[in-house]
Structures are given as structure tokens and as C-alpha cells.
VMD Tcl script that draws the C-alpha trace (Angstrom):
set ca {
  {69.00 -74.43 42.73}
  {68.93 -78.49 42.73}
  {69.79 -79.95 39.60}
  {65.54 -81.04 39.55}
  {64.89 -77.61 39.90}
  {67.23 -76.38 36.84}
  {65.57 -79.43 34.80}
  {62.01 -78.03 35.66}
  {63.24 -74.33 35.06}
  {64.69 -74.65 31.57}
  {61.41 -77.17 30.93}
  {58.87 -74.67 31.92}
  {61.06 -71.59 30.34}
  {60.83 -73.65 26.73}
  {57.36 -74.28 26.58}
  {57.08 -70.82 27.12}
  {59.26 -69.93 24.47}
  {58.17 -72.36 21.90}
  {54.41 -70.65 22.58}
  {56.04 -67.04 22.15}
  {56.98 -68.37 18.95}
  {53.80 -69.68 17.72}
  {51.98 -66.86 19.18}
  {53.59 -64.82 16.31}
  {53.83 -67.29 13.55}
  {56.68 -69.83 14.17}
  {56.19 -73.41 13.91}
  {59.04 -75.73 15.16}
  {60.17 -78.38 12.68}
  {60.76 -82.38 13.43}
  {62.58 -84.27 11.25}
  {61.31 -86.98 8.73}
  {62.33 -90.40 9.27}
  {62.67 -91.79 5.80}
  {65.59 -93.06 5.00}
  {67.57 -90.95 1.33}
  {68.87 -93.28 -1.35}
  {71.35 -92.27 -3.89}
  {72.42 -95.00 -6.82}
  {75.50 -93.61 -9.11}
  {73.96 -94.77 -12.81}
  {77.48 -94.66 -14.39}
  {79.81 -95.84 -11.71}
  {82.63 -95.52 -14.54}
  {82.07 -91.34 -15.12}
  {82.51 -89.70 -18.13}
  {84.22 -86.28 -19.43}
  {80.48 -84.73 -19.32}
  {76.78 -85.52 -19.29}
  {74.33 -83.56 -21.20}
  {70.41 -83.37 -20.97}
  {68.13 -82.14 -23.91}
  {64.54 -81.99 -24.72}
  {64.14 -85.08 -24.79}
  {64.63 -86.08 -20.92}
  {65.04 -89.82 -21.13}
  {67.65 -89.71 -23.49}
  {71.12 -88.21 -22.66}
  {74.59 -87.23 -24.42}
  {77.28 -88.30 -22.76}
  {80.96 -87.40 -23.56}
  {83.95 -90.30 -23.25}
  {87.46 -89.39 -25.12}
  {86.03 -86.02 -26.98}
  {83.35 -88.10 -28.89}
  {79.84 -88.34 -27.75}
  {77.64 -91.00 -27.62}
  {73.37 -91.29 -25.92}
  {72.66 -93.30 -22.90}
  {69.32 -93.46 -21.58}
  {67.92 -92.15 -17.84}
  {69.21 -95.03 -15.95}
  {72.75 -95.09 -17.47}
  {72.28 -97.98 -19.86}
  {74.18 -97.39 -23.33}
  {72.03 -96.75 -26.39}
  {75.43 -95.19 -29.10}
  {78.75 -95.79 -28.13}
  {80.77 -92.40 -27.70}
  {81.98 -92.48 -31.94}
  {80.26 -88.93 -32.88}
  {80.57 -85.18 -32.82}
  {78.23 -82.97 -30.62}
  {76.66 -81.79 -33.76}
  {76.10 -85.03 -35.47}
  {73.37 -86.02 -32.43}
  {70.26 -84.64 -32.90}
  {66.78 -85.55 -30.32}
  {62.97 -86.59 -31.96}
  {59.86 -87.14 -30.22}
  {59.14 -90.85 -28.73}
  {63.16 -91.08 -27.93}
  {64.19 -91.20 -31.98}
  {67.38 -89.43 -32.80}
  {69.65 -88.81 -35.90}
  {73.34 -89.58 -36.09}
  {75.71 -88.90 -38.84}
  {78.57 -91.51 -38.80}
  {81.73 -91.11 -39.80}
  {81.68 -91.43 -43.17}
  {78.79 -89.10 -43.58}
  {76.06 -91.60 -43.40}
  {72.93 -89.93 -41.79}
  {70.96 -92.40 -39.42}
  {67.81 -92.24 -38.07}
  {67.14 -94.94 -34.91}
  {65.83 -95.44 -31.95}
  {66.79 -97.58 -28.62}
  {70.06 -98.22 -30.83}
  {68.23 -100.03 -33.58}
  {68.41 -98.25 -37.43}
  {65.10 -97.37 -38.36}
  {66.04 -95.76 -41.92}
  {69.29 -94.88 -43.62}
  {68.42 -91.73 -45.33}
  {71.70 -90.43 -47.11}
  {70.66 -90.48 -50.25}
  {66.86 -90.27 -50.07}
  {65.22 -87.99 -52.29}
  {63.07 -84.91 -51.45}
  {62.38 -83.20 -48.58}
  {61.06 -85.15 -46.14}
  {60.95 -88.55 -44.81}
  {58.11 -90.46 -43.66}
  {59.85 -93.02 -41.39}
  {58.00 -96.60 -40.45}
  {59.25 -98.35 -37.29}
  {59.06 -101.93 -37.61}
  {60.24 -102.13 -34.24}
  {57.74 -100.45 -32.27}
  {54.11 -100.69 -32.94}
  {53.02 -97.94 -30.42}
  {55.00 -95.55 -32.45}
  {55.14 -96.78 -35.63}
  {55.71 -93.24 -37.86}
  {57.71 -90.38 -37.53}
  {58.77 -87.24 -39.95}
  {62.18 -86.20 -40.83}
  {62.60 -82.96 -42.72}
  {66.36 -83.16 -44.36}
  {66.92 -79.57 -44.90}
  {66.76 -78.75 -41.69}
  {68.06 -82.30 -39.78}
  {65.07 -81.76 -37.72}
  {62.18 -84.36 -37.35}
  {58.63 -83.27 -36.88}
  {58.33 -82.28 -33.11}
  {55.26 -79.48 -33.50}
  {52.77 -81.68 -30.91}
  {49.27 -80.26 -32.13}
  {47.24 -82.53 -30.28}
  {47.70 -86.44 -28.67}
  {50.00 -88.06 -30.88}
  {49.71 -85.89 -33.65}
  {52.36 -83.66 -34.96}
  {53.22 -80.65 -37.94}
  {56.10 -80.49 -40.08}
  {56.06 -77.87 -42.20}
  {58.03 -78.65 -45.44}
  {59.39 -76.43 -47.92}
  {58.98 -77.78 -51.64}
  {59.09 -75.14 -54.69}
  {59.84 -72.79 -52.84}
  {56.15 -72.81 -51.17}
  {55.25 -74.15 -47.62}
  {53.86 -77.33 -47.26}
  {51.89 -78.68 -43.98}
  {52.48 -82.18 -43.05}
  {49.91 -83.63 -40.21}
  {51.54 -86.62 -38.97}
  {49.99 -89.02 -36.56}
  {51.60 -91.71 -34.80}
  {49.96 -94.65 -35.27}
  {48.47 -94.02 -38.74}
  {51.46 -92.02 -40.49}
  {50.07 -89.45 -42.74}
  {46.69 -88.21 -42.39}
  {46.31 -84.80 -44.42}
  {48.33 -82.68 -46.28}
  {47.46 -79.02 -46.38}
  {49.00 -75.97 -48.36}
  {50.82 -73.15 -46.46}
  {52.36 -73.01 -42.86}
  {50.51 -74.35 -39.99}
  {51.20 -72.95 -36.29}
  {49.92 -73.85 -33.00}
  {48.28 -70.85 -31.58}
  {48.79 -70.18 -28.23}
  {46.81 -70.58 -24.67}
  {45.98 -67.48 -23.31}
  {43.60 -66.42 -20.26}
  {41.00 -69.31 -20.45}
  {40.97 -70.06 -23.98}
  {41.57 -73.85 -24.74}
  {44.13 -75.30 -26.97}
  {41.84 -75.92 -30.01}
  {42.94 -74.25 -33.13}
  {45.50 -73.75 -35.67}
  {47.12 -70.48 -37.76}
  {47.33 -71.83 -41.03}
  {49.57 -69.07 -43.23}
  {49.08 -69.19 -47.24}
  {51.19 -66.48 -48.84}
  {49.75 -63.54 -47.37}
  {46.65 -64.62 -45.98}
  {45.46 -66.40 -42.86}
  {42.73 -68.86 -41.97}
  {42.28 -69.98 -38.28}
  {41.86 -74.08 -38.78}
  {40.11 -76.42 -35.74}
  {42.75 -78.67 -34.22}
  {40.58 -81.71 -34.34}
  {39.63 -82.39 -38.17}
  {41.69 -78.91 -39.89}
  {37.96 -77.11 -40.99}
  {38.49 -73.47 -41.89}
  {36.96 -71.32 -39.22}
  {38.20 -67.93 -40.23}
  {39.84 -67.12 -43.89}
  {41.62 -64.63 -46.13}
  {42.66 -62.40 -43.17}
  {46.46 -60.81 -42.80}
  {46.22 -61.22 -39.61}
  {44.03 -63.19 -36.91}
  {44.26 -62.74 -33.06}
  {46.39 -60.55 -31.01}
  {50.19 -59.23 -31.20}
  {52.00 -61.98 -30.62}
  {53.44 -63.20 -34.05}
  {54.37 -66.55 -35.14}
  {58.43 -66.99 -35.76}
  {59.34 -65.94 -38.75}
  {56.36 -64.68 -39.65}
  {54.14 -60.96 -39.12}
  {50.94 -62.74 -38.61}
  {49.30 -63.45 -34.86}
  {49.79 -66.78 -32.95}
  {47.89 -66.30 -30.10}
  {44.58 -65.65 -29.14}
  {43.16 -64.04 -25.86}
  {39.09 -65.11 -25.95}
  {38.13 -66.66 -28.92}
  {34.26 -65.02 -28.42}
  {36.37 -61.73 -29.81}
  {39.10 -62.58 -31.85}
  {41.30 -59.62 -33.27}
  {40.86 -59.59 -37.08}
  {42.65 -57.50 -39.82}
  {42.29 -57.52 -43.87}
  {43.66 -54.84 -46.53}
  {45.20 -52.70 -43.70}
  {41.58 -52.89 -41.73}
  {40.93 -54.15 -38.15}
  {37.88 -55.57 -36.60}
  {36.51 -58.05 -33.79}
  {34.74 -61.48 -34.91}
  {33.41 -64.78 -32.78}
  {35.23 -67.71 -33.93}
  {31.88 -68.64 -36.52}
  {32.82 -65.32 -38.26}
  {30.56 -63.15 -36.93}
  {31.36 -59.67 -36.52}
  {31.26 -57.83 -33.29}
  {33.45 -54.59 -34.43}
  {33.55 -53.77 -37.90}
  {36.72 -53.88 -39.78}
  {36.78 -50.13 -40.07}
  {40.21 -49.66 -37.46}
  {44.22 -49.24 -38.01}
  {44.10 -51.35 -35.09}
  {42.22 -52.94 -32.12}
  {43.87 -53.85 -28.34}
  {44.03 -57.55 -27.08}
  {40.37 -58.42 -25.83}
  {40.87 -60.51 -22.62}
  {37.95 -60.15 -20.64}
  {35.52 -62.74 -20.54}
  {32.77 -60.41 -21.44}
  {34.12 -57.04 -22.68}
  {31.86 -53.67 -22.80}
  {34.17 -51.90 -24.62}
  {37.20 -52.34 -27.27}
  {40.39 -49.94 -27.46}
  {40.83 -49.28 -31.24}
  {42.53 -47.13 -33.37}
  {41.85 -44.25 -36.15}
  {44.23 -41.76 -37.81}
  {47.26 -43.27 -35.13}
  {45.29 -42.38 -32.14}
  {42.99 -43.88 -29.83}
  {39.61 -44.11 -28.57}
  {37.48 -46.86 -27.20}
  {33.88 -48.09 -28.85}
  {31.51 -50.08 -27.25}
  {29.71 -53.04 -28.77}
  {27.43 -51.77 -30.63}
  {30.88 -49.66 -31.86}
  {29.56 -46.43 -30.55}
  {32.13 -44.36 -29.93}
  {32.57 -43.59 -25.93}
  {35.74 -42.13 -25.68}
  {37.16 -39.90 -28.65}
  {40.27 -40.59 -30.77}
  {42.53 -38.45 -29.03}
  {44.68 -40.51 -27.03}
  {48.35 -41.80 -27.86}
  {47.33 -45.31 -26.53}
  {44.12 -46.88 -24.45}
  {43.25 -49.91 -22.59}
  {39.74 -50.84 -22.14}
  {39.67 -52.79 -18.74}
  {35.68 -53.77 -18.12}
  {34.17 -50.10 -16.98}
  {38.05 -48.92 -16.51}
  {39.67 -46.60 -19.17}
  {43.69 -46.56 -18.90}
  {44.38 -43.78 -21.65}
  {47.71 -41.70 -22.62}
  {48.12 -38.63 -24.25}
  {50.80 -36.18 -23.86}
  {53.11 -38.38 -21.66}
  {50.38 -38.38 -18.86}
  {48.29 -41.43 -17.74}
  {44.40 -40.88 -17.00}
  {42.42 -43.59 -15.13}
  {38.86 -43.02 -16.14}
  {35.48 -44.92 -15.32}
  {33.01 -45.35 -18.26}
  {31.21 -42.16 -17.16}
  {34.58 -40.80 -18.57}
  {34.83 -39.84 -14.54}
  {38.94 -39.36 -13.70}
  {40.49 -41.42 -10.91}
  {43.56 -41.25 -11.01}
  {46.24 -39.67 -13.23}
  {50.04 -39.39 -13.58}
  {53.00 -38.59 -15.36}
  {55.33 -39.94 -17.68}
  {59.08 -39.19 -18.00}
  {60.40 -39.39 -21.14}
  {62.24 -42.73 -20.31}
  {59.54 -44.32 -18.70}
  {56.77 -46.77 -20.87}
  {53.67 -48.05 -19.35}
  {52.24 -51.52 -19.09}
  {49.13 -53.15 -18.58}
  {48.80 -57.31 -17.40}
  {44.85 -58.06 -17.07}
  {44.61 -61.28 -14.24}
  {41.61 -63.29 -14.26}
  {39.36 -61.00 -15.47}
  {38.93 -59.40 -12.09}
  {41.39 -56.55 -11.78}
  {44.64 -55.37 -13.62}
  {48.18 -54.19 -12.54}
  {49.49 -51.03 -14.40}
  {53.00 -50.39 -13.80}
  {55.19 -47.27 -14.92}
  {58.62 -48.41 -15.86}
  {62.04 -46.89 -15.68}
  {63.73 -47.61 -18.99}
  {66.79 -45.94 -17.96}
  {66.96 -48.07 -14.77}
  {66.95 -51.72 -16.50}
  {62.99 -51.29 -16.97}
  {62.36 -51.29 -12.79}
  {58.79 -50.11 -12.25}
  {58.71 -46.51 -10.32}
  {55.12 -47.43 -8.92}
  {52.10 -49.99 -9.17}
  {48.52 -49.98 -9.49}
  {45.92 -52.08 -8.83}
  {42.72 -51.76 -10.91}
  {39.57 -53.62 -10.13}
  {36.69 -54.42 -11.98}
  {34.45 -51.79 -9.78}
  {37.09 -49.01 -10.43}
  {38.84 -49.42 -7.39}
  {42.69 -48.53 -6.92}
  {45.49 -49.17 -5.17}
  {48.92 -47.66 -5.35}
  {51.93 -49.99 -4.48}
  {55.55 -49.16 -3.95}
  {57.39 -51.89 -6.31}
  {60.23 -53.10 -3.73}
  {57.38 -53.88 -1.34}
  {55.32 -55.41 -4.30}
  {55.57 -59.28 -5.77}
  {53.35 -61.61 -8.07}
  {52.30 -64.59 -7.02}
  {51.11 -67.12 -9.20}
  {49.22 -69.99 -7.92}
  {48.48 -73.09 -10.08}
  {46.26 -75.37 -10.17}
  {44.94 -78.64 -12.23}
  {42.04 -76.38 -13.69}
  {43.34 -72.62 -14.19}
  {46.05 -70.08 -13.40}
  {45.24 -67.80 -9.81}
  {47.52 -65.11 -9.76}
  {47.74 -63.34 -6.15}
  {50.27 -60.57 -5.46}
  {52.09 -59.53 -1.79}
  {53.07 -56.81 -0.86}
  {55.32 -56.42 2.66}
  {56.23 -53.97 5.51}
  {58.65 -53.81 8.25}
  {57.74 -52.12 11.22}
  {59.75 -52.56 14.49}
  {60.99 -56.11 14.98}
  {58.18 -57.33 12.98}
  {57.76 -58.37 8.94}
  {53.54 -57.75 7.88}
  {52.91 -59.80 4.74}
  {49.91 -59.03 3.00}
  {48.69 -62.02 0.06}
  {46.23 -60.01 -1.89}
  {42.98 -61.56 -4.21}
  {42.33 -58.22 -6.19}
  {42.19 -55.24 -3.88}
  {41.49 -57.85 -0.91}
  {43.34 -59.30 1.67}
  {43.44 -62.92 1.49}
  {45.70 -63.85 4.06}
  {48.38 -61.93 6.44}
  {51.68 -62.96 8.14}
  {53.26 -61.93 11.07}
  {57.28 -63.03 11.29}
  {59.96 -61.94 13.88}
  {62.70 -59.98 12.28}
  {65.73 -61.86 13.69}
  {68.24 -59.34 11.79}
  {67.83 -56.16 9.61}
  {66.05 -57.07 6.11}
  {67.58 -55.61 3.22}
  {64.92 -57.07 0.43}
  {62.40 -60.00 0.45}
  {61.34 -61.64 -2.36}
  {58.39 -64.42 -2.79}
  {58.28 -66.74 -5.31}
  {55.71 -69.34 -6.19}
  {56.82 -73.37 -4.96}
  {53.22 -75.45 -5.12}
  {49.62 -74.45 -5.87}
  {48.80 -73.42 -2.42}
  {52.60 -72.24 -1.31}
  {54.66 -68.70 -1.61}
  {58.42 -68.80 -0.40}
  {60.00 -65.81 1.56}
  {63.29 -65.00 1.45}
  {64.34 -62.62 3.55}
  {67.81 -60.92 2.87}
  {70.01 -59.61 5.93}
  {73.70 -59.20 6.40}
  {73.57 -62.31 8.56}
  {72.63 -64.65 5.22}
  {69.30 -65.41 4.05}
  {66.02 -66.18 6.30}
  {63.17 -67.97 4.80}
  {59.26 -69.07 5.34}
  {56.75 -70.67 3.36}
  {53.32 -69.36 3.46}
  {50.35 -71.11 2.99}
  {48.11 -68.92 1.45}
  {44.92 -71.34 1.55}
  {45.04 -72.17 5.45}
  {47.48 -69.69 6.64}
  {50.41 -71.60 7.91}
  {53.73 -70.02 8.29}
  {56.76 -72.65 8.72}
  {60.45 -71.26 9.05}
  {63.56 -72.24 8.74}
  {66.88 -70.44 8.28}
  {69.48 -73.59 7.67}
  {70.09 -73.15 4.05}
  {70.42 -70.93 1.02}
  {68.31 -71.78 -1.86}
  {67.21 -70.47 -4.95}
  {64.60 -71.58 -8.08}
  {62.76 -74.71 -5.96}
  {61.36 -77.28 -7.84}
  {57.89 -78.74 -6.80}
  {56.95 -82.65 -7.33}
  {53.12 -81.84 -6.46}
  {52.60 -85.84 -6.35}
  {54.83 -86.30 -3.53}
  {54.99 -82.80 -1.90}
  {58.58 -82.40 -2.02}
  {60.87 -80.00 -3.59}
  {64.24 -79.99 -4.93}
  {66.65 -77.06 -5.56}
  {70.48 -76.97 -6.76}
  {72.06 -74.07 -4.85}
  {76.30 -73.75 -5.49}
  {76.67 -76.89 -6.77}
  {74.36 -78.60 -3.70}
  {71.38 -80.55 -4.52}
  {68.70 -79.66 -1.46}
  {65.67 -81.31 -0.95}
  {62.54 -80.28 1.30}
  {59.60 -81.51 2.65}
  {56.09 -79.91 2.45}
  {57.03 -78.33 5.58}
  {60.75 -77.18 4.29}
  {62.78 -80.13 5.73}
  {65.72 -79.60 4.20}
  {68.34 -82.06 3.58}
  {71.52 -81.95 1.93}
  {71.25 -84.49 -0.46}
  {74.02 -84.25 -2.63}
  {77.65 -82.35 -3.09}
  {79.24 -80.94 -6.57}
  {76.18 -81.48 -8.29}
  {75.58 -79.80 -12.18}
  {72.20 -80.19 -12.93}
  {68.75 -82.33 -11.86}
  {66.47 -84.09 -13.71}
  {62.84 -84.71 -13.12}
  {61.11 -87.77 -14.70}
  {57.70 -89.40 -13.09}
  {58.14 -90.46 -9.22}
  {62.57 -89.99 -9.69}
  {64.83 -87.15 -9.26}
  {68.28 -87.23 -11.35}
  {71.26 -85.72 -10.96}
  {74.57 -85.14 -12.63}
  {77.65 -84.53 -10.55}
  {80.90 -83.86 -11.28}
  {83.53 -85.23 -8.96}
  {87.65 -84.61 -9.79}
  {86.66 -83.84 -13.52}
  {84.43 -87.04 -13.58}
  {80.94 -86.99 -14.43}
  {78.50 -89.16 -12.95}
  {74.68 -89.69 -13.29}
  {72.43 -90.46 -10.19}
  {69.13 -91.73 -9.48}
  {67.62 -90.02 -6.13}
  {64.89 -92.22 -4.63}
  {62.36 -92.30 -0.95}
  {61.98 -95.08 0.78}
}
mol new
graphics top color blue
foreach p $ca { graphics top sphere $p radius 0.5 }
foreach p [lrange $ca 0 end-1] q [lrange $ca 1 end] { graphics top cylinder $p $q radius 0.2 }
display resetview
């Protein structure tokens, strides 16, 4: 063969392989042409670099006494305090306590108050310095300043004075705006209810307050919304659909609208979360066992059960260690049984069908099996090794998909499931044995495989919107970070910073590194090189 003909050979025998390999799902990768820039921020080093809360202020360590610098390595406090004595705000204020047990408040290294020997509890601090941020709380008992957000530039500090809670709402620009009795909380987001209301705790009652001007909603309950309590506190923080909010008074539960209304009658020991936009039926309690009423509170299923979920015209009831699946026409589907180590668990996703999972207690809590539930009663039965979530996000609301995988001859089947549907499938090439895969979530549209062989670590990401697959097997990685503005992710993996492209370019961008830091368009990172700690500023250009 003439050295033309070996050129055409090999030509025509990788076209043909390179359309083998997108036949089944590959897609080759090209490199990007833009050019990585790395600036060391503290060409000097120090002994360590911290982050906190507050991401454009750090701690650094020089000598064994710390000191702040912000983001881009300037000096704000020279390195004269102890760990303890440094303590973060909102709007980059922080408290120091000097060496001769002063206690500071400043901000961008200026003194804002000296408060060592104020009186009372709290501190309502004016800075002269800043007029975009001219007030700020700082509760002495605890060194803490006011840093519940409720809403814009308005914050909480709840303040302790004769022995009875005081609220504090706080805004920014105008200081001090209301003072109410009790504890206020922030209750949480949940399903599609909107961040608009407050748990304000008076002794042993409970109002739910509006977020925007502090009205009284709901009042003299012991406890509003569903199980998940406050800190420190038995009474609920968070609420699933505030059309049926959980309501309990002198040991009595009930569902009300959030104008007071009452849907179920306070007339149960207790009543299940409500998620659904539009529930038929409620899960309560009588005499420490379960039934389910409908709205009208008829009762549909009798109180018989050990526990019961009421899932749109799906029953999932216990009794007796076994699990029935039943349709509203009290019609079984499905039912199974429990070992005495094993608890069940219901997670509701966007009101359109719900996973039930059987878990081994015994086994660090590893579900046996999984079910999917849809709204029309349907059901699917999952092994969990071949079984993932996926949660997609998006500027508007959470979609949560789930996978689930085989492996059948040299091929990998990946399933991406909406409900009981199929909403895409993958077909990969199994280059070694898999021993596990995993997916994991890296942009709104994205899912990550890792595939897991004693050869190292395979991966793909899957587009779950148009169906993509792109591979690439150069690196191990872990825990990727998305920038959704610039379509690029960043990962520390054994002390290496990677970096990747929409379509999983992956560069090695940095060696020895600790940590990363996000903040707007910039990646940070802090590196430790012969005991010497260093802060960088990763940049595109």
C-alpha cells in the first residue's frame, strides 16, 4: 500500500468510526480557544485564608492572629485578633474585639460605633459613612447583628428584654420601622407557595403576620402550618399551600385559607401536610389512628390505619406493618410489607405524582424499593440502585425528573422520566464493566453521569430538553458548580480546581487548591502552596 493509499485508508476508516460513534450517542469534543487567566490576590501568602457568609469579606491568618481582607486581596484589619473576636454582618459590617476588650463595630475598616459599654440589649447602629446602608442592628447578648433578611432590605432581630421576646423590624435605609411583641420567624417556601408571611410566636400562641406591612392573618393558634418547627421552638415554620394551611388550638387540628376560613374543622389530634394544589381529601387523625375526610370532612376512609397519605385520588395507608395503595373507590393497587426496621416515606413532586420509598433502617436508611404514584393511580416499581432524582431548576419553579438505568450487553439505557413518562432516553457504549452510576443535577436543562468501572470513572452529560449526549472520560470530578450566566462549571476534585464548558471541556485550571469562591461574573480560589496560602482571581478572556 502507497503511503496515499494508507492516508486515504485511515481517512475513510475515521469518518467511519467517528459516525459509529454518533450513531450511538457520542459526540467528539474540540477545544475552546479562549485564553485562562489566573491573578494571585496576595502575592505575599498567609498561614490560612478563610471564607464565611459573608463572601466578599475574608479572614485571613498572618503570625497566629487574624485579620479581614476583602475579595480582591486588599486589607480591611490588620492580622491583631483572635478567630473568635471576628464576627460577619449583612452589607460587609463586622465586629472586632481588640485587645483590651473593646468591642467594635465597622465596616470597610472605618469604626462605625464603639459599643463596650452601651446599655441594653441592642444597638441600633447609624453609618455616617454610607448612605445606601445607613442602619444596622447589633444584639450584645449574643455578638450577633440582625441578619434574618425578611424581605429587600429589611431584616428581624429578635431581642430578649425581661425575660420576654421582642421583634425588631429593621430596614436599611430608614432604621427602625415597627416593633412588635413575641418572636418573629420567616416561614419557609415550600411547593409553589411564595415567600410572603411571617410566624410571629407570643408565649404560647401563634399568629401568621404578612411580610409586607406585619397585619395579623391568622391568631391565637399553637401551632400554624405543617411539621417543620422553628429552632428552638415546637411551633410550625413552614407552610405547604397557603389555600389549606394546617391549624391547631387547645390540642385540636383543622385546615383554614389564609383569610381564616375553615376548610376542616378543628375537631383532629392531627392533620398531614396538604401539598397539592387542589386537594380532594385530607389525612387526619382521631384516637392515634388514621383516616382520610374529604372536603366537606366526610369521612372516606375509616380511622383504622397507623398512618395515611392522601395523594389526589391515591390513598398510601399503614396498618399492621403492611402498606396498602388504594384509589378513592377504596380499590387496592398495590400492597406490601414492612420489616420491623424498615419506615416508609412519602415526597409529593409537582403535584403530579409521588415517590414512596421503603427504607432499610438497619442498612444506613437505603431504600429496599421505589414507587412511582401518579395522579391517575398509576404505578411503577423501581429498583433503588437503578433509581436517581433529578432536579431541574429553573428562573420560575422547581422540575424534578428522576432516571432510572440498565445495562444490557455492551450498552448503558438511560431512561429521564416526567411522572410515569419517558421524557428522554440515552444510549452509551460501555467501554468497561460499570459497577454504579450516579446522576446528579449541573444546569437547568443538564444531568451528569458518572459511570464507575475498575478502569476509573466515565462520564456524560445529558441534555434532557434536546437530547444531546456529550462524553468525555479525561477527569475525575465530583459536586460541579454551574455559573448559568456564562455556561461554565467549576469543580475542586483532590485539591484540583477543574473547569468545563457547556459541552464538558475540561481544563485543569489550577493545582493544590482548598476551596472556590463564586461572586458575580469571577471565580476565586484559595491555594495552598509549601504551607503558604494564596488567594486567586480566575477570569475568561
Amino acid at each position: 500500500m502507497t503511503g496515499k493509499s494508507r492516508i486515504a485508508f485511515w481517512t475513510i476508516t475515521l469518518i467511519i468510526l467517528f459516525g459509529l460513534l454518533g450513531f450511538v450517542g457520542y459526540m467528539m469534543i474540540n477545544e475552546y480557544q479562549e485564553e485562562i487567566v489566573y491573578q494571585n490576590l496576595t502575592p505575599d501568602g498567609y498561614e490560612d485564608i478563610k471564607t464565611n457568609e459573608n463572601t466578599k469579606l475574608l479572614t485571613y491568618e498572618k503570625n497566629g492572629k487574624f485579620g479581614i481582607m476583602d475579595i480582591n486581596g486588599n486589607i480591611i484589619e490588620e492580622a491583631l485578633y483572635e478567630f473568635n473576636n471576628i464576627s460577619y454582618g449583612y452589607d460587609d459590617y463586622y465586629r472586632v474585639l481588640t485587645s483590651d476588650n473593646k468591642i467594635l463595630i465597622k465596616r470597610k475598616g472605618k469604626l462605625i460605633k464603639d459599643i463596650t459599654n452601651y446599655e441594653g440589649n441592642y444597638v441600633l447602629l447609624k453609618d455616617n459613612y454610607d448612605t445606601t446602608s445607613s442602619y444596622i442592628i447589633y444584639v450584645i447578648d449574643s455578638n450577633s447583628f440582625a441578619t434574618t433578611n425578611i424581605k429587600d432590605d429589611t431584616y428581624v432581630a429578635n431581642v430578649v428584654e425581661e425575660n420576654k421576646y421582642k421583634s425588631i423590624i429593621l430596614n436599611t435605609k430608614d432604621g427602625i420601622i415597627q416593633e412588635l411583641d413575641g418572636y418573629i420567624g420567616k416561614v419557609k417556601e415550600n411547593n409553589n407557595t411564595l415567600d410572603k408571611y411571617l410566624i410571629q410566636i407570643i408565649e404560647d400562641k401563634v399568629n401568621l403576620l404578612s411580610i409586607y406591612d406585619y397585619t395579623v392573618l391568622l391568631s391565637d393558634y399553637s401551632r400554624i402550618g405543617d411539621e417543620e418547627n422553628i429552632p428552638g421552638y415546637i411551633y410550625s415554620g413552614s407552610i405547604s399551600n397557603d389555600n389549606y394551611i394546617t391549624v391547631c388550638k387547645d390540642n385540636k387540628c383543622g385546615v383554614v385559607n389564609n383569610s381564616n376560613e375553615i376548610i376542616i374543622p378543628l375537631l383532629y389530634n392531627d392533620v398531614n401536610k396538604v401539598e397539592q394544589v387542589e386537594p380532594s381529601y385530607f389525612a387526619v387523625s382521631k384516637d392515634e389512628k388514621y383516616g382520610i375526610v374529604n372536603t366537606k370532612n366526610e369521612e372516606v376512609v375509616e380511622f383504622i390505619y397507623d398512618s395515611a397519605v392522601a395523594y389526589n385520588n391515591t390513598f398510601i395507608l399503614t396498618k399492621d406493618n403492611i402498606v396498602y395503595i388504594m384509589d378513592n373507590k377504596l380499590n387496592k393497587q398495590y400492597e406490601t410489607k414492612l420489616n420491623d426496621n424498615e419506615q416508609l416515606e412519602q415526597v409529593l413532586y409537582n403535584d403530579e405524582y409521588v415517590k414512596m420509598s421503603i427504607h432499610d433502617m438497619l442498612n444506613a436508611g437505603i431504600p429496599r424499593k421505589i414507587l412511582i404514584i401518579d395522579r391517575d393511580n398509576g404505578i411503577k416499581e423501581y429498583k433503588y440502585e437503578e433509581f436517581i432524582d433529578i432536579i431541574n431548576v429553573d428562573n420560575k419553579m422547581s422540575k424534578t425528573y428522576y432516571a432510572v438505568y440498565n445495562i444490557k450487553n455492551n450498552e448503558v439505557y438511560v431512561d429521564v422520566y416526567d411522572g410515569l413518562s419517558i421524557k428522554k432516553s440515552f444510549v452509551l457504549i460501555q467501554i468497561y464493566k460499570i459497577n454504579k452510576i450516579n446522576i446528579e443535577t449541573v444546569s437547568s436543562s443538564e444531568v451528569l453521569l458518572k459511570m464507575s468501572t475498575n478502569n476509573g470513572d466515565y462520564y456524560s452529560i445529558l441534555n434532557i430538553d434536546t437530547g444531546n449526549i456529550i462524553i468525555n472520560d479525561a477527569v475525575k470530578k465530583l459536586n460541579i458548580k454551574n455559573n448559568s450566566d456564562k455556561n461554565f462549571f467549576v469543580d475542586i476534585e483532590e485539591g484540583n480546581l477543574i473547569y468545563y464548558k457547556q459541552d464538558l471541556i475540561s481544563k485543569k485550571l489550577e493545582e493544590n487548591v482548598i476551596s472556590s469562591i463564586e461572586v458575580t461574573d469571577n471565580v476565586y480560589i484559595i491555594k495552598k502552596i509549601n504551607n503558604i496560602v494564596y488567594l486567586y482571581r480566575i477570569t475568561q478572556r
